[in-house]
N, C-alpha and C positions, 0 to 999 in steps of 0.2 A: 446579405448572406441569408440565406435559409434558413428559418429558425429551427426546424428539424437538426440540419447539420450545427445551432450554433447550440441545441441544448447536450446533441452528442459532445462536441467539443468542452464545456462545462460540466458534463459528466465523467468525460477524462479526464480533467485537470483536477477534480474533487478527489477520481481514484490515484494519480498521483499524490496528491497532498496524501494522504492516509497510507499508502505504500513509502513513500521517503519518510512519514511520520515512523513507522515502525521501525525502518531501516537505522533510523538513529537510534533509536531506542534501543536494539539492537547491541547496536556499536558500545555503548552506555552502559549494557549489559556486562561487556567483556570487560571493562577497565575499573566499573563500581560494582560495589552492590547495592542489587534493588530486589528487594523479597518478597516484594508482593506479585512481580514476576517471574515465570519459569521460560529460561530459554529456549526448550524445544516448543512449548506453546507459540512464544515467539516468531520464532524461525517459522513453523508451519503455516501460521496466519500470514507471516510476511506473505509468502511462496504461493498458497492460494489464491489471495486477494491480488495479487501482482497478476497471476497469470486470469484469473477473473476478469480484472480488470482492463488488462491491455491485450493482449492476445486476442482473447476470444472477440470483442471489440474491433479489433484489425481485420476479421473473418469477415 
């Protein structure tokens, strides 16, 4: 494999990990409380990074 292509592939899998990490957290959100986060902070970081992440990446 190309290492080019195998450091992209490693690069997407790290921006997963940190997108499903917040996705939980998330979820976490709704059914506890955690006060040291604010939900819409949350939700928007998820939403950035995700599309950061993958999308622009797919281009």
């Amino acid at each position: 494999m190309d290492s080019s292509l195998r450091r992209w592939l490693q690069i997407s899998f790290l921006n997963l990990l940190i997108v499903s990490l917040l996705g939980v957290t998330l979820r976490y959100k709704i059914a506890f409380s955690f006060p040291y986060l604010d939900q819409k902070h949350l939700l928007h970081g998820h939403s950035h990074f995700a599309f950061a992440g993958w999308v622009t990446q797919i281009k």
